[in-house]
N, C-alpha and C positions, 0 to 999 in steps of 0.2 A: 138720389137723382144723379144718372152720369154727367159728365163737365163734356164740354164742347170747348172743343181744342182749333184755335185758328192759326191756318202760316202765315206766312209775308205771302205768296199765292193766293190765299182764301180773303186775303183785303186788297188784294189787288183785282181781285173775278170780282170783287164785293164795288169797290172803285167803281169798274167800267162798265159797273152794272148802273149804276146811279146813286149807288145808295152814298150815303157819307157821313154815316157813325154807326154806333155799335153801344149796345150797355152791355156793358161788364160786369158780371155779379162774381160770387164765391163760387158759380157754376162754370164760368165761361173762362179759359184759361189763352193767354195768349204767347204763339212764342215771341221770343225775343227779338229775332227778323221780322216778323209781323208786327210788334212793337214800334219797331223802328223804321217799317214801308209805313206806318199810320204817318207818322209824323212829319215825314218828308212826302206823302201827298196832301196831309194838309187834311186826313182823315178824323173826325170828332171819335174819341172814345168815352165815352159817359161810364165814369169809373162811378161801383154804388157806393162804394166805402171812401173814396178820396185821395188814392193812395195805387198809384201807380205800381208795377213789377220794378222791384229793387233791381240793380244789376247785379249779374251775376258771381260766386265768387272765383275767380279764376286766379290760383296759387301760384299754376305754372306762368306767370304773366310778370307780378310781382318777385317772385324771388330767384333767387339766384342761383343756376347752374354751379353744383359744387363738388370737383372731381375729389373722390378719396382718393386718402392717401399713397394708397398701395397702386396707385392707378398711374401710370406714366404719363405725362401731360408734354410729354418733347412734342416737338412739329413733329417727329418721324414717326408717329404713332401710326400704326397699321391703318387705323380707320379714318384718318386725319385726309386723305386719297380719295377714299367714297362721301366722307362728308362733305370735300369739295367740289365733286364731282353732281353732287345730288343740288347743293347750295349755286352754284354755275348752274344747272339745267332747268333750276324754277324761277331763278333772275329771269332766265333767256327767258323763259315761257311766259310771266306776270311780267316782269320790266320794273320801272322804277318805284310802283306802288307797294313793293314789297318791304314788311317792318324787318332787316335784315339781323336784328338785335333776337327777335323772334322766331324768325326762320334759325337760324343758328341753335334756339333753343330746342326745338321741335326736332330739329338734325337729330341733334345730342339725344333728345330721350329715345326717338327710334333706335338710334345706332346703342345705346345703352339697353335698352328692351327686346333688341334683335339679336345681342352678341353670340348668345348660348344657340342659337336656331341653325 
């Protein structure tokens, strides 16, 4: 039997439709924004098994940016210029809700994953 897949959209259409729950079986898959519009409207999910979507695991969150060795870490780093560059223009654009420990991170693996391109 295919699963049915719901966003944070499809319980939000679901919301202002009237409705206000949902069963959940091994069929019915929710994402994790739709997880989390459930809860903050105040949406009943009728889980069959008891057991809510675990969170996620997210590595790049938890661990730690770690330049090799062979890798120059001065400020004068060539990329050290567009990383701030990049880091300044999504402050300006998001403003202070930004986790800048994160942003920083996400700099880093782009400019690491774009070097060769």
């Amino acid at each position: 039997m295919p699963k049915t897949f719901y966003t944070e959209r499809d319980i939000e259409d679901l919301f202002k439709q009237g409705i206000q729950s949902l069963q959940v079986s091994d069929d019915v898959v929710l994402t994790e924004l739709a997880y989390e519009k459930a809860q903050k409207l105040g949406f009943k999910l009728d889980w069959e098994h008891d057991n809510p979507p675990a969170a996620p695991v997210r590595p790049y969150i938890s661990q730690q940016i770690q330049t090799p060795a062979h890798i120059d870490s001065s400020p004068a780093k060539k990329g050290d210029d567009l990383k701030k560059r990049v880091r300044d223009a999504v402050i300006a654009r998001i403003g202070s809700q930004v986790d800048t420990v994160l942003l920083d991170a996400i700099i880093q693996r782009v400019l690491d994953n774009t070097q060769g391109m």
